[in-house]
Residue frames as a rotation matrix with the C-alpha (Angstrom) as fourth column:
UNK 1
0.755 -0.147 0.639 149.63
-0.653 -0.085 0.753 103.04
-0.056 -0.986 -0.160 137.99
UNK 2
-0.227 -0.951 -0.211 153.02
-0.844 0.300 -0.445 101.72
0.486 0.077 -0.871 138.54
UNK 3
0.468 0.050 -0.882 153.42
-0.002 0.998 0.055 97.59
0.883 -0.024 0.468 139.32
UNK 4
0.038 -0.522 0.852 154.82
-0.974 0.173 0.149 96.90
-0.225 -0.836 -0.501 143.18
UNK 5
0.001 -0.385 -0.923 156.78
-0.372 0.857 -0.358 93.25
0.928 0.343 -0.143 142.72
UNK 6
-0.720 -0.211 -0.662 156.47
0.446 0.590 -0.673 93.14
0.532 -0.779 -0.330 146.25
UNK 7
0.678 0.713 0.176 153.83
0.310 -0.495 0.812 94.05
0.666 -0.496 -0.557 149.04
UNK 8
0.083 -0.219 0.972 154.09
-0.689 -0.717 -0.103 96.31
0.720 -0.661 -0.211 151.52
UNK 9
0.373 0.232 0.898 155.30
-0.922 0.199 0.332 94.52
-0.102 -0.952 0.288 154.10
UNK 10
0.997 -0.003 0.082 157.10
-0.017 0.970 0.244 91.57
-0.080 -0.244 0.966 153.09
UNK 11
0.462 -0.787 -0.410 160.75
0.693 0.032 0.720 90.87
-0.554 -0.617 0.560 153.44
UNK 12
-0.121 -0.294 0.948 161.45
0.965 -0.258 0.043 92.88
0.232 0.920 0.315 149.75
UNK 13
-0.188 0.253 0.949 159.23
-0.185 -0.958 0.219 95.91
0.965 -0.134 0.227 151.33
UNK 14
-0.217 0.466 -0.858 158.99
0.971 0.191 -0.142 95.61
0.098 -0.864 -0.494 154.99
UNK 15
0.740 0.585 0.333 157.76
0.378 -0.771 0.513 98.53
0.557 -0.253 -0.791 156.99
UNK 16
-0.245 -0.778 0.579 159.19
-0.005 -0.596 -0.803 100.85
0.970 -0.199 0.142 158.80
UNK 17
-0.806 -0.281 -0.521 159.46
0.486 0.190 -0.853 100.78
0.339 -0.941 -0.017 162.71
UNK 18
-0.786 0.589 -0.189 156.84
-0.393 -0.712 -0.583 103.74
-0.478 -0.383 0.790 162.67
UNK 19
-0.326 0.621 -0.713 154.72
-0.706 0.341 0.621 101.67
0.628 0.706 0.327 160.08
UNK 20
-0.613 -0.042 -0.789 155.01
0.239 0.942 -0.237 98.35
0.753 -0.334 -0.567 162.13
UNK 21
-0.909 0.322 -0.262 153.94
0.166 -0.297 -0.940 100.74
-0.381 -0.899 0.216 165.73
UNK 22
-0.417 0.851 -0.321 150.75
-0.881 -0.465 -0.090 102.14
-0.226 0.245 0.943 163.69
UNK 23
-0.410 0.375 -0.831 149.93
-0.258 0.826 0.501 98.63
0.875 0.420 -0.242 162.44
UNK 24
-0.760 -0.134 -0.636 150.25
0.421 0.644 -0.639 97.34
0.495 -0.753 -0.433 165.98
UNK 25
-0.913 0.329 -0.241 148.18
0.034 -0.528 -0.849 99.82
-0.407 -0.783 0.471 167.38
UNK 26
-0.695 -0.003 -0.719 145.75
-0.706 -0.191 0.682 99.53
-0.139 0.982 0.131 164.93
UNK 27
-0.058 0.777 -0.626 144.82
-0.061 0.623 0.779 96.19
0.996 0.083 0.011 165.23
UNK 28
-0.712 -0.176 -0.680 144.96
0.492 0.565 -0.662 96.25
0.501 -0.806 -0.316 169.12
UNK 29
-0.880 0.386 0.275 142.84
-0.424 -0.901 -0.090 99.46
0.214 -0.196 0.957 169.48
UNK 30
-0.231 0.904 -0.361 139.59
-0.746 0.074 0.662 97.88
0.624 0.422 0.657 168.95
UNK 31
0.322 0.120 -0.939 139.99
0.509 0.814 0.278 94.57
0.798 -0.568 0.201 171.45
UNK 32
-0.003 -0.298 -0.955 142.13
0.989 0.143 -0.047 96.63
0.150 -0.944 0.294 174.12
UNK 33
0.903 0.420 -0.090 141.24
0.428 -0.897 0.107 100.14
-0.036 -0.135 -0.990 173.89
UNK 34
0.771 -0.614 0.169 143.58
-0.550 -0.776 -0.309 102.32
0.321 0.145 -0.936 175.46
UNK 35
0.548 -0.669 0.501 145.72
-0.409 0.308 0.859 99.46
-0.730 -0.676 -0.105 176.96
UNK 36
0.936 -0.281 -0.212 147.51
-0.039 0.516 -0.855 98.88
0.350 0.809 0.472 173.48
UNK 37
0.478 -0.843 0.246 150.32
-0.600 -0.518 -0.609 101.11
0.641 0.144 -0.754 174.84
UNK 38
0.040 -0.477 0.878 151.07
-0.864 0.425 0.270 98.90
-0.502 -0.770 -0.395 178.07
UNK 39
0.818 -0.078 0.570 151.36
0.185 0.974 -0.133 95.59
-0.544 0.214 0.811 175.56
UNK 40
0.724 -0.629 0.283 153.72
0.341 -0.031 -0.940 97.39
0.600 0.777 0.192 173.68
UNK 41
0.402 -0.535 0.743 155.47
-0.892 -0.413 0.185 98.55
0.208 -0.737 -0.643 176.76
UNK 42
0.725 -0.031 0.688 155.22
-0.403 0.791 0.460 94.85
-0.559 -0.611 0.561 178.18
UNK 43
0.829 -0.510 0.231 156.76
0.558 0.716 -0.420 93.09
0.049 0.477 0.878 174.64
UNK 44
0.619 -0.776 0.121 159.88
-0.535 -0.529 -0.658 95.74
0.575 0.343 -0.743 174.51
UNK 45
-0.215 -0.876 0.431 160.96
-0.922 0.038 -0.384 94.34
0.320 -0.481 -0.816 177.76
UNK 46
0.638 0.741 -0.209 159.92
-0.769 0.625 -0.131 90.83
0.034 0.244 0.969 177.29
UNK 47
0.618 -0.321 -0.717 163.74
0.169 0.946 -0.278 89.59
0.768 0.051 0.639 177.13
UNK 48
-0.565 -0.748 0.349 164.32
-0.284 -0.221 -0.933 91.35
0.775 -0.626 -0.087 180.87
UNK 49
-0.052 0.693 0.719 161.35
-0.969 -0.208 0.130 90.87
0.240 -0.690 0.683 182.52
UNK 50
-0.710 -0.086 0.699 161.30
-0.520 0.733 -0.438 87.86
-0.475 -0.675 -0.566 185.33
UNK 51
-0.783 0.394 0.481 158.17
0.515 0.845 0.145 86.69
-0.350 0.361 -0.865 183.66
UNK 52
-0.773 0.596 0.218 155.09
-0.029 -0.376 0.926 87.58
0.634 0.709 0.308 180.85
UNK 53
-0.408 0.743 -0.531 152.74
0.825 0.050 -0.563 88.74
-0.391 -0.668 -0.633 184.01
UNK 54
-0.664 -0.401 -0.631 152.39
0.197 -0.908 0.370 91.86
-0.722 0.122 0.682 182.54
UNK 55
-0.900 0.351 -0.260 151.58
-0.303 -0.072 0.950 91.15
0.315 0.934 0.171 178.97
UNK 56
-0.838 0.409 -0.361 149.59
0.362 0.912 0.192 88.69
0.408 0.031 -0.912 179.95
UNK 57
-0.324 0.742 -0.586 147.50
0.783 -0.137 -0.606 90.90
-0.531 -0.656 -0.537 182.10
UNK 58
-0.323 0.124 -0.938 147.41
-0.588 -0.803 0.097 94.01
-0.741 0.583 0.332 179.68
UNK 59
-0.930 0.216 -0.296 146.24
-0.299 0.020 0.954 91.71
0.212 0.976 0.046 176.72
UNK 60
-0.428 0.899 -0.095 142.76
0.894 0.436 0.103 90.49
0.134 -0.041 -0.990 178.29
UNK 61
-0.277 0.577 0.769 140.04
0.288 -0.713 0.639 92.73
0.917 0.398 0.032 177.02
UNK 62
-0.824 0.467 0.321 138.04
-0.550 -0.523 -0.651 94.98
-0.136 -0.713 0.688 179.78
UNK 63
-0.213 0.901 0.377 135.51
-0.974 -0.164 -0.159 93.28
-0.082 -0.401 0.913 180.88
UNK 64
0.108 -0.053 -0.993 136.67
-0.435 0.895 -0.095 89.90
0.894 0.442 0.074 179.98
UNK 65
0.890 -0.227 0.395 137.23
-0.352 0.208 0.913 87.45
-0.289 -0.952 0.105 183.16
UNK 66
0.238 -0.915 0.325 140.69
-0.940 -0.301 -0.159 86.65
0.244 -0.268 -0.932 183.93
């Protein structure tokens, strides 16, 4: 098997945009179900949005209090 000098993912090999989205989803699946897609909706427009209500509400788990 062939040597990688760098991991996947670091600045030598980063990922790809479609790598990075599967990652993201990935680890969010499991704490926020189906609401991964609205955090990733929220952070896109993170440097238009008046303020981080949004995220903020889309990242607390179901059933968590608020």
């Amino acid at each position: 098997m062939p040597r990688a000098d760098h991991a996947r993912g670091s600045l030598d090999r980063p990922l790809t945009s479609d790598e990075v989205r599967a990652k993201v989803d990935a680890l969010l699946e499991p704490v926020l179900s189906d609401r991964g897609a609205d955090v990733v909706a929220a952070v896109a427009e993170i440097t238009t949005s008046p303020d981080l209500r949004r995220l903020a509400a889309a990242m607390v788990p179901e059933g968590s209090a608020a």
